[in-house]
C-alpha positions, 0 to 999 in steps of 0.5 A: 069172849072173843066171839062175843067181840067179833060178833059185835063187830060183824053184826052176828056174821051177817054185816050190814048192807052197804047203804046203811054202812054209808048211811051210818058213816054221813051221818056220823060226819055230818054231826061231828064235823060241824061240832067240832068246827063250833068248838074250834071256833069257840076257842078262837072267840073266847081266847082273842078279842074281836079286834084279833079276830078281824085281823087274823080274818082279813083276807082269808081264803076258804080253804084257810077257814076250813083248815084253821090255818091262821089260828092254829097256834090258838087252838088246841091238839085234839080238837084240831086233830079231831076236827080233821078226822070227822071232816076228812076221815069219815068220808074216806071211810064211806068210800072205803067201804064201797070199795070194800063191798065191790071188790069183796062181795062181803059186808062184813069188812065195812060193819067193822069200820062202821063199829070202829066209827060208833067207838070212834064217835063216842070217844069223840063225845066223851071228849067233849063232856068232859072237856067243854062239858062245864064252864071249868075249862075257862080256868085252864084256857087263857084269855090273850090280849089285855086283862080286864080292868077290875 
């Protein structure tokens, strides 16, 4: 059984080649940064109104609109968490597995980090299904600002 593990993990022993591992990692980045920051930015649009958002939004800086810095208290855990591993885990990943392949010679140490992003990765999107998959989420995630009038 654990062979059957390990060899999953290295491929059969013979690892991938460095430009498919970065290859894989980019494109694992380039999908599940981007949605998460749709997600963040959906919850920020769905709890505050718009004249909130202008607000909040005045005067604000790339970086605090790449970090979410100003809605932090709106956003939730996970999805930020998340959404700070696909935006700067990944690519760190990628440079790790060059590092590794240069100083190694091996493949096999970066087709272990690539397998860890695939479960990483479908971790991620299983959150996603079942979280955001439905509109039930609406019940459990409150709307800030005045109620609607009935």
């Amino acid at each position: 059984m654990i062979e059957h593990v390990a060899n999953w993990f290295t491929n059969q022993g013979t690892g991938l080649e460095l430009r498919s591992q970065v290859i894989v990692i980019l494109l694992s980045w380039t999908l599940m940064a981007p949605l998460f920051f749709a997600i963040n930015s959906s919850i920020v649009d769905f709890k505050l109104n718009k004249s909130a958002i202008r607000k909040r939004k005045k005067g604000q800086s790339f970086f605090e609109w790449l970090m979410f810095s100003r809605f932090r208290d709106i956003t939730y855990k996970p999805t930020i968490v998340m959404y700070f591993i696909a935006l700067f885990g990944l690519p760190g990943l990628a440079l790790v597995c060059v590092v590794l392949s240069w100083c190694t010679d091996s493949t096999i140490p970066g087709c272990v980090i690539v397998r860890m992003v695939y479960l990483t990765n479908g971790i991620e999107s299983m959150y996603v299904l079942i979280v955001f998959g439905n509109n039930r989420y609406k019940r459990w995630m409150k709307r800030r600002g005045m109620p609607k009038r009935k």
